[in-house]
Every structure is written in structure tokens, then in C-alpha cells.
C-alpha positions in Angstrom: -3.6 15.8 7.7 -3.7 17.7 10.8 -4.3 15.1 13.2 -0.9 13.5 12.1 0.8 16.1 13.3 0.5 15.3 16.8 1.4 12.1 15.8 4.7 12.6 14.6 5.5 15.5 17.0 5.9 12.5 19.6 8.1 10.2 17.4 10.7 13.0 17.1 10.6 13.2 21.3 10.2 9.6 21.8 13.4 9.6 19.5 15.2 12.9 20.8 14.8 10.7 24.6 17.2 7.9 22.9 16.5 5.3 25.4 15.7 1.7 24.5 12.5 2.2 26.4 11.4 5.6 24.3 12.9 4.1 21.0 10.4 0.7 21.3 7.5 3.2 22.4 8.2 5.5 19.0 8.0 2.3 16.8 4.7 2.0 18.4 3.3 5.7 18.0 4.6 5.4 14.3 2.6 2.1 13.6 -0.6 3.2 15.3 -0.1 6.5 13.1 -0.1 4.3 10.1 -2.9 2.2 10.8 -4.8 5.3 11.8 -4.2 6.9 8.2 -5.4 3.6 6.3 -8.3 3.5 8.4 -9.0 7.3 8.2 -9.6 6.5 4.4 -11.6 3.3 5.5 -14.0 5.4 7.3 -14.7 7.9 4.7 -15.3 5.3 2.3 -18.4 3.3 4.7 -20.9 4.9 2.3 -19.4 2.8 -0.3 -18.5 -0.7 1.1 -19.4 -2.8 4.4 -17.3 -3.5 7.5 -18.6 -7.4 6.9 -17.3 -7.4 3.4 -13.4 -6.8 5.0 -11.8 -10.1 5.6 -8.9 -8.6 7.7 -7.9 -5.6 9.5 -4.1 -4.8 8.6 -3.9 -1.8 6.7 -2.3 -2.2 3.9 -5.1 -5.2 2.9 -7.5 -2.1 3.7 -6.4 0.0 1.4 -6.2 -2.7 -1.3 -9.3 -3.1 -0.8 -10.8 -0.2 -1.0 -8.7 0.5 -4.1 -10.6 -2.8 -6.0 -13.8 -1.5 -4.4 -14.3 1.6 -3.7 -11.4 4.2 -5.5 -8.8 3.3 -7.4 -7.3 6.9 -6.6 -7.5 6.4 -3.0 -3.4 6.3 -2.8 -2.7 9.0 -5.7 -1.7 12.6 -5.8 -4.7 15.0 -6.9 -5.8 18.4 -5.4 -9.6 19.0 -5.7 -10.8 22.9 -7.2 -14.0 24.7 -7.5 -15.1 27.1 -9.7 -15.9 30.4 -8.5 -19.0 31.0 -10.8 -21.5 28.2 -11.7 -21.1 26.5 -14.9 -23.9 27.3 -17.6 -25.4 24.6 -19.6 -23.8 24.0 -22.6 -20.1 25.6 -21.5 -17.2 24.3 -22.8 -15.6 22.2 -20.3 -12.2 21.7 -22.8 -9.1 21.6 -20.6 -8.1 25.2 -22.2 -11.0 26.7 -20.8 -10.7 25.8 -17.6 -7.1 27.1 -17.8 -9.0 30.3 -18.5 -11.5 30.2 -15.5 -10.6 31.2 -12.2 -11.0 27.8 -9.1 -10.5 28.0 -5.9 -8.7 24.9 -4.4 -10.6 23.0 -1.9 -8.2 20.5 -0.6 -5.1 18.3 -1.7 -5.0 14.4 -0.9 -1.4 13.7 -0.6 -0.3 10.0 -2.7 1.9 7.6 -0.9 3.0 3.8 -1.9 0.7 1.3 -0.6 3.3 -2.2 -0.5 5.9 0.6 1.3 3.4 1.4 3.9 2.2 -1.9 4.6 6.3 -2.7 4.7 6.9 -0.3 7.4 3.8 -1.1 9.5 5.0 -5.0 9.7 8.5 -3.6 10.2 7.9 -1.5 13.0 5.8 -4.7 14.9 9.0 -6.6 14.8 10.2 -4.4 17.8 7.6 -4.7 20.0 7.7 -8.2 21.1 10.4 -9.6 23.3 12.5 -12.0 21.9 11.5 -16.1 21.8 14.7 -17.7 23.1 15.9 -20.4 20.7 17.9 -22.0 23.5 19.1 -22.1 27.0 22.0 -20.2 26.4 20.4 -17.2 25.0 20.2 -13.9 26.8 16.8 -12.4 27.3 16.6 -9.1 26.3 12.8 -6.7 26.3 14.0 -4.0 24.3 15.4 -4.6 20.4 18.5 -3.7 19.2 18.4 0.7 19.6 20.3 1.8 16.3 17.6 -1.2 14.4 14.7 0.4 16.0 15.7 4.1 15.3 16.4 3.3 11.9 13.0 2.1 10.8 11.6 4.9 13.1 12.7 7.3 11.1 11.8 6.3 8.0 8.5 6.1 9.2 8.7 9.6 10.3 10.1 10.9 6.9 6.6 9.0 5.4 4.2 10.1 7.6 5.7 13.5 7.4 5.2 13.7 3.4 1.3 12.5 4.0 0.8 15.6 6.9 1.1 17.9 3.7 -2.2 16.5 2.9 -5.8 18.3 3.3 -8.4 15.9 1.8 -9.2 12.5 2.0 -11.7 11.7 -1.2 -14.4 9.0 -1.0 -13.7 9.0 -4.3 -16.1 10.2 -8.1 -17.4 8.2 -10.2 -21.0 7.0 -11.3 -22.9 4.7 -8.4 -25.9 2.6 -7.9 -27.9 1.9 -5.1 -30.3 -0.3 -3.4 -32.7 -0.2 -0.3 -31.8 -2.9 2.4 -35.1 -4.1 4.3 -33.6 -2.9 7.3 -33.9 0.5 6.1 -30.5 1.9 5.1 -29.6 2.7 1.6 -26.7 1.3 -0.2 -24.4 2.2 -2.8 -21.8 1.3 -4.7 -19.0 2.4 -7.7 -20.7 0.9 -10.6 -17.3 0.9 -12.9 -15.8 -1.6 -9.8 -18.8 -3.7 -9.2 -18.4 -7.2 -10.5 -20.8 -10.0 -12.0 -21.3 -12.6 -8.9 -20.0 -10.5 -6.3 -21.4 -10.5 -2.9 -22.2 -7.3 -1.3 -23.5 -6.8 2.2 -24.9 -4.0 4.2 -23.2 -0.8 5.1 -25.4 -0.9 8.6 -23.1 -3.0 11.0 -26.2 -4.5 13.2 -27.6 -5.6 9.5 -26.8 -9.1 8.2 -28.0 -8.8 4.7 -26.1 -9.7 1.8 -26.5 -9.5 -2.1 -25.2 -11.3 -5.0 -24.7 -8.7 -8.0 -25.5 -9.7 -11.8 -24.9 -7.5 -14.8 -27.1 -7.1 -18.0 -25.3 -4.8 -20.0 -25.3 -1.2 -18.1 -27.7 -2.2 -15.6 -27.3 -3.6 -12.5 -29.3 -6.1 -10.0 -29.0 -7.4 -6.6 -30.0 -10.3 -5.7 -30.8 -10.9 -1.8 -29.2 -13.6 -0.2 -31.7 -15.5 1.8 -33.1 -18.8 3.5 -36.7 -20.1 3.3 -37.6 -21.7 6.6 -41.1 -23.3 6.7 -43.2 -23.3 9.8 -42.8 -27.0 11.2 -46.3 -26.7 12.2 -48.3 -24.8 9.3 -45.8 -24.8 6.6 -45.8 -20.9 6.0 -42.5 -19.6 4.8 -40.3 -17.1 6.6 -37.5 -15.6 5.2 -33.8 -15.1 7.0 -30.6 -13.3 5.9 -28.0 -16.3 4.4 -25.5 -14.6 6.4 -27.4 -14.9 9.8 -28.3 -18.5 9.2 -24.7 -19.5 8.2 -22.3 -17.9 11.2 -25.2 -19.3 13.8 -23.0 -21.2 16.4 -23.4 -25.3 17.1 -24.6 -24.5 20.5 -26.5 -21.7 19.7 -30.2 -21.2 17.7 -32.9 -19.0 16.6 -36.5 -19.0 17.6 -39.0 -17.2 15.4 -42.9 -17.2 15.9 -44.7 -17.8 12.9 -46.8 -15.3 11.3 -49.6 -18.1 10.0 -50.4 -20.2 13.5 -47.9 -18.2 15.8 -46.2 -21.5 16.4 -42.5 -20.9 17.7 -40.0 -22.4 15.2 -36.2 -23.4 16.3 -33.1 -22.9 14.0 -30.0 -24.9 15.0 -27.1 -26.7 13.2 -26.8 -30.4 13.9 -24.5 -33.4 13.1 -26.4 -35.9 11.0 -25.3 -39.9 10.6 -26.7 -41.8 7.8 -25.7 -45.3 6.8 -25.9 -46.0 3.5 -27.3 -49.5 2.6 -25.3 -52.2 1.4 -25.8 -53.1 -2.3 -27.8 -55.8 -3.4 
């Protein structure tokens, strides 16, 4: 990857300086180089799976994630070729006759271990906090211990060094399906890692839609996630995103005019007390 080369060039001079201060500031250029690889794949992969549907941020539960939903190659060795003539219908496509054709290579995606990234990453955020004392006595110290921090530093560099060989980041192959959101944008997903009852949401950001996926047999359907609200004055039905209605703050509401009587309608979660009547 060439924008990890930059990267790395200043962990070797952040480690080449030697200082405590230099060492501490190369465990942080190699963890932000880290996190920027993970999410480098992330990012290529939007087409295939929402921001809302990523319940944390650290990198290694990124690329997890992506690997249950998205690729399950996204952390494996492969280079990607082309033919150099089209292929004609009915050609044999046998592994010995693609020995014989001639392919130009389009790009490598370099593998690398997941749990051994994700290890590193943690590792390297140990030595950039001073410190809690655990008594009176003990000394106070900002920078951790220099030979520790080189250590791990290193290794890190040896890693991201390996992954610089690469040239391609793939979103990934692989039959899809796909469904319209009402806000506009179209959605798909890897069918083979698509799940009966899973909940889906919208690849647009500002969107708050949501689906629940079922399964009959090879076909899929998605099921939007919604709440019925009826006008308090006319009884007509609108329709909001689950998600919307369910994140809405205590102190916070929604107004909506209605599209019957134009009556303005207000959402809002409150605490109810009931008593329940003694028995007979």
C-alpha cells in the first residue's frame, strides 16, 4: 500500500531519534498506521455494509466484522489477473486452460493475521498513557520504559512493512442482492453471508432505515423496520423508521404534520406509573 509507506518511513526516524519522547511518539504513528489499514478496508467495503450496523470502532472488531459480513478473504493472500483477450461463450474455463492463456496481473492484496494485529494495536496504547500511581511512594514518570516501547515498535514496523508489499484492497466477489431504501440509495449485500433474522440498515449515514432479512430457499426478502403512529386527531397512519423512534432522547421529540387534517403530531418517550388493583 503506498500510503503506508510514509507511515513507516517515520517510525524508523521516530526510532533512529532514540529518545523517550520520539520512542512514545513512534508507538503512536505505528497504531494510527494500523487503524488506518483496518479502516482502509472498511471504507472500500461501504457498498456492502452500514456504518450503523458497527457496534465498535477498534480495528481488529472491524475487520471481524467485515470478514462475517462482507468478505471472508478480506485478511488473505490473493493477487487479482485479467485476461488479455475476452473470454468467448462457451470457453473452457478448466484451471489448465487458464495456465495456457496469457493475464495480466491487476493488483496483489497482501494477507496478515487479524488476532496479531488487533494484539499490537492494544499493545502499542499501553505506552501512551502516563502511569496511575498505586501509591504515595511511587515515582511519576510520562514516558514508559524505552527498550519496552522500542520493542513493540518494531515489531509493528516489521508488520506494517510486510502489508506495504500490497497493491489491492478487494471489496470482495461473490453473488449479491439488493434493495431500494425509500430514501433513495440502493443497497446491497453478499448473499452467501446474509443471515435469516438479521438486521440490516442503510449504507446512507443521514438514513435511519433498517431491515430484518428472511430466507425462502434462494431468495431473499427484507422486511422494513417501522412504527405506525396515528394522527391523535384524525387517526391517519404515518409511518417512521424503528431505528429513529427508538434512539429519540427523554428530553427530546418529534413533530410531524399529518397528511389527513394537517394536525401537528408529537413523539416523546415518557415514564408511565400504574397501580395495579388489589385483589378481590
Amino acid at each position: 500500500m503506498f500510503w503506508l509507506e510514509p507511515h513507516t518511513e517515520r517510525i524508523q526516524r521516530l526510532l533512529d531519534n532514540g529518545t523517550p519522547e520520539s520512542l512514545t511518539y513512534a508507538a503512536l504513528e505505528a497504531r494510527l498506521a494500523i487503524e488506518r489499514f483496518c479502516y482502509e478496508r472498511l471504507r472500500v467495503a461501504h457498498d456492502y455494509i452500514s456504518q450503523a450496523d458497527l457496534k465498535r470502532w477498534q480495528p481488529g472488531y472491524i475487520v471481524t466484522t467485515l470478514m462475517q459480513e462482507v468478505d471472508p478473504r478480506v485478511a488473505e493472500s490473493f493477487t487479482l489477473s485479467i485476461s488479455t483477450t475476452p473470454a468467448e461463450a462457451g470457453e473452457d474455463c478448466s484451471v489448465e486452460n487458464f495456465r495456457k492463456s496469457e493475464y495480466v496481473e491487476v493488483g496483489r492484496q497482501v494477507g496478515f493475521d487479524r488476532a496479531k494485529l488487533a494484539r499490537l494495536w492494544h499493545a502499542l496504547g499501553h505506552f501512551l498513557h502516563v502511569r496511575m500511581p498505586e501509591t504515595k511512594a511511587d515515582a511519576m514518570k510520562t514516558y514508559g520504559d524505552a527498550d519496552a516501547v522500542r520493542a513493540k515498535v518494531e515489531e509493528a514496523l516489521a508488520e506494517l512493512k510486510l502489508l506495504e508489499e500490497g497493491t489491492l484492497i478487494s471489496s470482495g466477489l461473490g453473488e449479491t442482492v439488493s434493495f431500494e431504501c425509500p430514501c433513495g440509495t440502493k443497497n446491497m449485500r453478499r448473499a452467501a453471508l446474509l443471515k435469516e433474522g438479521q438486521t440490516v440498515s442503510c449504507i446512507n449515514p443521514k438514513c435511519d432505515e433498517t431491515w430484518c432479512v428472511s430466507m425462502d430457499g434462494d431468495d431473499f426478502m427484507f422486511k422494513r423496520q417501522a412504527i405506525s403512529v396515528p394522527c391523535r386527531s384524525c387517526g391517519k397512519v404515518s409511518t417512521f423508521p424503528q431505528a429513529r423512534l427508538l434512539k429519540l432522547e427523554r428530553t427530546s421529540n418529534i413533530r410531524f404534520v399529518c397528511g389527513g387534517c394537517s394536525a401537528e403530531n408529537i413523539i416523546e418517550w415518557k415514564l408511565m406509573h400504574a397501580a395495579k388493583a388489589a385483589a378481590a
